[in-house]
C-alpha positions as a LaTeX table, in Angstrom:
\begin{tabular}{lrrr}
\hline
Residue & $x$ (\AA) & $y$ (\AA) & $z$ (\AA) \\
\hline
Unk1 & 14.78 & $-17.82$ & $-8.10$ \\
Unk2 & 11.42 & $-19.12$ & $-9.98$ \\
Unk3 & 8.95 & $-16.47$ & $-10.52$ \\
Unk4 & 5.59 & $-16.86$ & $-9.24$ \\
Unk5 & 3.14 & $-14.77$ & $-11.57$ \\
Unk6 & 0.08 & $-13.08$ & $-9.79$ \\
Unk7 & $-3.08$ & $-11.62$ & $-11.08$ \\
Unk8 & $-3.42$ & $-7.88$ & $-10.57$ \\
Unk9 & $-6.87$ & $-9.18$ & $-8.29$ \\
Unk10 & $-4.19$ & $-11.81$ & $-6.14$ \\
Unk11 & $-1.32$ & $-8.82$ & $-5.57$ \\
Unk12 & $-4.35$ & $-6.95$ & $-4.38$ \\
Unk13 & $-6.08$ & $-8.50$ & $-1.88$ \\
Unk14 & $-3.09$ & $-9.97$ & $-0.26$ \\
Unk15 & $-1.80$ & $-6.31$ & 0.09 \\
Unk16 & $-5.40$ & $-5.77$ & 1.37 \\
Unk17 & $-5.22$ & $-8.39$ & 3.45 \\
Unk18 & $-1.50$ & $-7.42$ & 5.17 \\
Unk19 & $-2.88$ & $-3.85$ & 5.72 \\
Unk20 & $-6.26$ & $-5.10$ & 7.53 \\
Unk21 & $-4.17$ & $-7.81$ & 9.59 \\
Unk22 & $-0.75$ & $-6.08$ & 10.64 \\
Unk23 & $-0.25$ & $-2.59$ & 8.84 \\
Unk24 & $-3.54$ & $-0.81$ & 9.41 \\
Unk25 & $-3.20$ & $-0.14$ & 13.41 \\
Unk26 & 0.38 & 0.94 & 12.94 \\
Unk27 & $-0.39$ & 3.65 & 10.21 \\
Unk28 & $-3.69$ & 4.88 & 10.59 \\
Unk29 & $-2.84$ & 8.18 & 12.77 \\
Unk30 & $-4.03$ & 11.54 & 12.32 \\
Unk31 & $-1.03$ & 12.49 & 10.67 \\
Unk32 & $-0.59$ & 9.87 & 8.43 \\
Unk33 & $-4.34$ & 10.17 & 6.84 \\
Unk34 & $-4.04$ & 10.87 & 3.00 \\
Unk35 & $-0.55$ & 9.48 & 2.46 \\
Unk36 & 0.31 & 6.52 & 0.56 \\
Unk37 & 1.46 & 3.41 & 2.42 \\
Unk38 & 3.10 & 1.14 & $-0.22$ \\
Unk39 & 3.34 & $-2.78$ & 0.75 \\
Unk40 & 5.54 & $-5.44$ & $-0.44$ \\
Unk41 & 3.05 & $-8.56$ & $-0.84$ \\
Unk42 & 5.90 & $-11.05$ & $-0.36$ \\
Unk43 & 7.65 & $-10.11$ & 2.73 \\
Unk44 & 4.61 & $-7.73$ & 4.22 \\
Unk45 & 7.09 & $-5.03$ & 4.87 \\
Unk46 & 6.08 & $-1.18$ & 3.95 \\
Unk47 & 6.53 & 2.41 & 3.84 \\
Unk48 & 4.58 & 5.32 & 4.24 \\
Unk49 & 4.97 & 9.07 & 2.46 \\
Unk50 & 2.78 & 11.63 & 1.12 \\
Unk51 & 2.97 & 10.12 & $-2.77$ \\
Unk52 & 4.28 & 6.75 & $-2.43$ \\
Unk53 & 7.13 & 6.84 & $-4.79$ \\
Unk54 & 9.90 & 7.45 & $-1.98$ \\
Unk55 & 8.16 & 4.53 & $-0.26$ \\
Unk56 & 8.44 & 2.06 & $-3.56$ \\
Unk57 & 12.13 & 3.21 & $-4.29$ \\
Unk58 & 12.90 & 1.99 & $-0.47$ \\
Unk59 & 11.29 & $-0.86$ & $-0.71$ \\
Unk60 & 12.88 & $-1.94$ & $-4.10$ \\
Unk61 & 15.89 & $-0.99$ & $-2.74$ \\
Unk62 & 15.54 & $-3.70$ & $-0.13$ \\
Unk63 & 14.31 & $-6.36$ & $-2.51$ \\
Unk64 & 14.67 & $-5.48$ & $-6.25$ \\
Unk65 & 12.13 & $-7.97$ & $-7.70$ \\
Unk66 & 9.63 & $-6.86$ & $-4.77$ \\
Unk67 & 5.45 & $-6.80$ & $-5.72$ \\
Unk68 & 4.32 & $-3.79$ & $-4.44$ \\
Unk69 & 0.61 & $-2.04$ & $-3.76$ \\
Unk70 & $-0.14$ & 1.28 & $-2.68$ \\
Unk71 & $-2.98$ & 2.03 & $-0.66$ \\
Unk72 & $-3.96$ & 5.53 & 0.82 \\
Unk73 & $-4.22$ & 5.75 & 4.32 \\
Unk74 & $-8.29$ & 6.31 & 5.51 \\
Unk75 & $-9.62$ & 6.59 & 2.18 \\
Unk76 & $-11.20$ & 4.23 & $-0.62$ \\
Unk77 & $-9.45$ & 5.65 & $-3.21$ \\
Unk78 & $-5.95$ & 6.91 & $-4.15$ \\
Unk79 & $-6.91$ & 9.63 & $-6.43$ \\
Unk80 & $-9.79$ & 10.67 & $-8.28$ \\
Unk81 & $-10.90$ & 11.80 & $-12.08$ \\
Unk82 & $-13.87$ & 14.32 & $-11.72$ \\
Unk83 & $-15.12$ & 11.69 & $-8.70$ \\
Unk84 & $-15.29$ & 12.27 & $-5.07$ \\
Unk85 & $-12.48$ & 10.35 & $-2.47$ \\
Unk86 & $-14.69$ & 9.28 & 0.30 \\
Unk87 & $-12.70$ & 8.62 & 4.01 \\
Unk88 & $-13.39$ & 5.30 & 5.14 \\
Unk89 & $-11.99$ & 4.99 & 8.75 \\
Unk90 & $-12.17$ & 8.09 & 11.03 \\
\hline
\end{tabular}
């Protein structure tokens, strides 16, 4: 298999673009606000936990050489130096 390289920019907004399009009205529930939903960009499946990293070691499990992004679920932001994390979607 030939490997396609990405910018960090393109792995972004096609993980952006997967959540807004299929993920977003499957995930964004009451409970599920604040946890990490982690995306594979090349087959647009995911996972969702409270930090993500369960959620990347299932998806690598699946597919080893898999591209993943994180996004947190109803915010802007997944964390925050000294800043404020702002909800987005209530």
């Amino acid at each position: 298999m030939q490997a396609i390289f990405l910018s960090r920019e393109e792995v972004a907004r096609r993980a952006r673009q997967l959540y807004e399009i299929t993920i977003r009205q499957n995930v964004e529930a009451e409970e599920n606000i604040g946890k990490m939903v982690i995306i594979d960009i090349e087959t647009g499946a995911y996972e969702v936990d409270k930090t993500g990293v369960k959620a990347a070691h299932s998806l690598i499990a699946k597919h080893p050489y898999a591209r993943l992004f994180g996004i947190c679920i109803g915010y802007n932001v997944a964390a925050s130096l000294g800043g404020v994390i702002e909800r987005v979607h209530k």
